[in-house]
N, C-alpha and C positions, 0 to 999 in steps of 0.2 A: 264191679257190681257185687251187692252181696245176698248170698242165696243162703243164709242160714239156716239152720233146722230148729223147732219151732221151740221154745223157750217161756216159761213164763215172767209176763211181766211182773214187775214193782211196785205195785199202787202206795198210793198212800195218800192222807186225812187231811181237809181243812175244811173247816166250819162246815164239816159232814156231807162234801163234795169229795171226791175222790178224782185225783191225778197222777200222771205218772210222765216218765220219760221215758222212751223204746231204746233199744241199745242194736248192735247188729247182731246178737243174739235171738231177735226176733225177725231179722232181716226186712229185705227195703219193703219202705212201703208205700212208695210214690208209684204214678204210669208213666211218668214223663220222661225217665229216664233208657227207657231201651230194654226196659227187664216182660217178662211173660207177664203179660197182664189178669190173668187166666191165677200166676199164684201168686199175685200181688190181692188181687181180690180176695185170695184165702186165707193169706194172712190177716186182712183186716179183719174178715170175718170170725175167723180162730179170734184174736185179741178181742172181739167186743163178746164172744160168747163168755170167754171165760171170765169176762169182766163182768157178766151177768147182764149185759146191756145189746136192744138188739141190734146199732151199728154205728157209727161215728157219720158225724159230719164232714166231710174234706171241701180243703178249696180248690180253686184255679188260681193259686198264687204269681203272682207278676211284679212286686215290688213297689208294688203302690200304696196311698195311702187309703185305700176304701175299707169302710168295718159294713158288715151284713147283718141284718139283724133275721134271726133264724126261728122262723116262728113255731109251735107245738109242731109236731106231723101229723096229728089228725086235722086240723087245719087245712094243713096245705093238699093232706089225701081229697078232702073235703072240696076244696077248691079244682080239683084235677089240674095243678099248675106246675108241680115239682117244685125244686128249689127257688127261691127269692132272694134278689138281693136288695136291700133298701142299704143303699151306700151314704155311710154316716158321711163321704167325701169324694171330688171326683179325682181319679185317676192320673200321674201326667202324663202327657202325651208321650214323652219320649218312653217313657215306662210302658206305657200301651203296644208302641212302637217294637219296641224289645222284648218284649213278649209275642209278638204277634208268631213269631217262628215255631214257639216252642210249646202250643196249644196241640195239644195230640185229641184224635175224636174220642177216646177213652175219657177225658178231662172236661166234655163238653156239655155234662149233664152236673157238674160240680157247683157251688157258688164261685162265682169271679169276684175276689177279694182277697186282702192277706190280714185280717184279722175277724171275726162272729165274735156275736155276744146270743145269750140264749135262756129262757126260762127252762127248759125243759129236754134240748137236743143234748147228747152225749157230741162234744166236739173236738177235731183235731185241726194240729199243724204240724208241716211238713219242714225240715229245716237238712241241712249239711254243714254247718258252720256259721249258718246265721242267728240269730237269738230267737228260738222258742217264748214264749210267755204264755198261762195258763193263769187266768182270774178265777177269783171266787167272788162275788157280793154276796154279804151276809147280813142280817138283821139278827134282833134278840132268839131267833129260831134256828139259827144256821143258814147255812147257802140258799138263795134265793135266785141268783141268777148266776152263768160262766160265761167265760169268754176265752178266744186265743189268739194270739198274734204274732206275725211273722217281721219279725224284727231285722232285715238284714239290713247293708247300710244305706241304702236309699231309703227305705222306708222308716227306719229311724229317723233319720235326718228329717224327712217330709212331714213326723209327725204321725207317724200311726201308733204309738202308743198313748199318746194324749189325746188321742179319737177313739182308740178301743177303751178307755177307765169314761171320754164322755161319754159315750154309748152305754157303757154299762150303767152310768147313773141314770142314764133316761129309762133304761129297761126296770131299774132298781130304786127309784129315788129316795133317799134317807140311808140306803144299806151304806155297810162300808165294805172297804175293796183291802183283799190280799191278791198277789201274784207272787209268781213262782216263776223265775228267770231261768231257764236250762241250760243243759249242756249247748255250747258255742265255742265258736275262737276267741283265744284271751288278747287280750292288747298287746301282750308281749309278741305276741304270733302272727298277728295280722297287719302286715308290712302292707305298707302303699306308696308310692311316690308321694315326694312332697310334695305336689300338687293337690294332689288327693286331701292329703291330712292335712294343708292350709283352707282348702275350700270347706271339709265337714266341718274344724273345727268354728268354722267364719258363721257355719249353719247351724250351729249345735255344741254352744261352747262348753269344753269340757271331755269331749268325745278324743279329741288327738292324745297320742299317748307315745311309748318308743318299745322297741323292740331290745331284746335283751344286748345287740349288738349296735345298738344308739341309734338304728335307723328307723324314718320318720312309722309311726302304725297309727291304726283306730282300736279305740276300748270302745269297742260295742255295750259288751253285756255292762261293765265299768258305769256307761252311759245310760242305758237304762235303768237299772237300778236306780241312779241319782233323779231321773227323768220322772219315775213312778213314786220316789220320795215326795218329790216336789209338788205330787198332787196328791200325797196325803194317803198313798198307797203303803201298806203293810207289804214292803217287797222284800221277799225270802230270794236266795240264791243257790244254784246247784253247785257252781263254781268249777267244774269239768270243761275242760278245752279239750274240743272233737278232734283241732288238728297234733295234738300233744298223746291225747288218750284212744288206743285203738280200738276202746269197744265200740265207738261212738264212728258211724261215717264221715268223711270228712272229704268237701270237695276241693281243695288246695290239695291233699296228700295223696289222693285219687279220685282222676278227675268225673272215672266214671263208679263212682261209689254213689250207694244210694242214699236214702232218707229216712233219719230215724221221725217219730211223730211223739211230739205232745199232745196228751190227752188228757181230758178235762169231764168228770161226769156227774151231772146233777141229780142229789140226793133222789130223787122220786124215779131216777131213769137205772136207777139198779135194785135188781133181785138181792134179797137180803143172802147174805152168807156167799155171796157168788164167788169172792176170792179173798183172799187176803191182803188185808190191809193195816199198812204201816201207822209208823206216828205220824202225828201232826206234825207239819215242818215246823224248822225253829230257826 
């Protein structure tokens, strides 16, 4: 588990959205895993203060292919309904299934999805070795709408990044789309049975890869990047493997290590000056 002392994050620019990726310098920042929930909440709330933003979106990740469309918060204050989920997709069963354990009541007031898209919510995602992704859609004004996605390997394969850039076009239509692929496990590192790496690649060609010792693996991040090419996605990359690089949690190297978060904030949902911010990726 990692119980870091508080650190500031990394932000940085694109089309006058602001994003970053947590390290375990800021420590975990999921419920689900076992940790005080009491300074899990403190950390989010530290990171979105000094972000100048008043708090992140999180989900109830499950590995499915569902995208949430997350609408203003006065709205929803409005509504008295809390969070919403309008699932751009349904779920599979077995994915339903396999989550069903690992729902904590801490979790239950979250959105059930692994990717949002958003006009106006600051939003995160939760990752250990799966592929973070953080959208911008942008018009001749800058960012207009975010998004984020939890890319591991079921959910790649099923297609939830070709439902989080749809979604974002519906929320955005006409904008264009960048993403920002994070730190994850690199192909070289992420061994599977050849089972495994015959079936993704059969779902998702392109995705099988090998491991530096010639046994069979999956290039996740590899794959997505090609995956958000293909839909005309301005896709940047961090290019850090979590189970290689220690700042980064990683659930293959420890199993009970936590979750760093992608985070993604739309231009109107931050305080000017609130923190410093990087370049635009490139």
């Amino acid at each position: 588990m990692t119980h870091a002392a508080a650190s500031p994050v990394e932000w940085h620019e694109l089309h006058g959205a602001r994003w970053a990726f947590t390290t375990a310098a800021q420590g975990n920042l999921a419920l689900h895993v076992g940790d005080d929930p009491v300074a899990v909440r403190q950390r989010r709330a530290r990171i979105a203060a000094e972000a100048g933003c008043e708090s992140f979106e999180f989900m109830d990740q499950y590995h499915s292919d569902v995208v949430a469309h997350v609408p203003p918060r006065a709205a929803r204050q409005s509504q008295d309904s809390g969070p919403q989920t309008a699932a751009a997709g349904e779920a599979p069963a077995a994915a339903q299934a396999a989550s069903a354990g690992l729902e904590s009541a801490a979790q239950r007031d979250a959105v059930r999805a692994d990717a949002m898209v958003s006009r106006s919510v600051p939003l995160a995602v939760l990752v250990a070795d799966c592929v973070p992704v953080v959208f911008v859609a942008h018009g001749p004004q800058g960012a207009v709408a975010v998004g984020v996605a939890h890319a591991g390997r079921e959910g790649l394969l099923s297609g939830i990044l070709e439902r989080t850039v749809e979604a974002l076009r519906a929320e955005a239509p006409g904008a264009g789309i960048a993403a920002v692929v994070g730190p994850s496990i690199c192909g070289e590192c992420y061994e599977v049975p050849e089972e495994m790496a015959a079936a993704g690649e059969a779902r998702s060609p392109g995705v099988r890869s090998a491991t530096r010792r010639g046994t069979p693996s999956l290039d996740l991040p590899g794959r997505a990047r090609a995956i958000l090419e293909s839909l005309d996605v301005d896709a940047h990359v961090v290019g850090a493997c979590t189970l290689e690089d220690e700042r980064y949690p990683s659930h293959r190297r420890d199993p009970g290590a936590g979750r760093l978060a992608g985070l993604v904030i739309p231009p109107d949902s931050v305080s000017p000056g609130a923190a410093h911010v990087g370049e635009e990726a490139a």
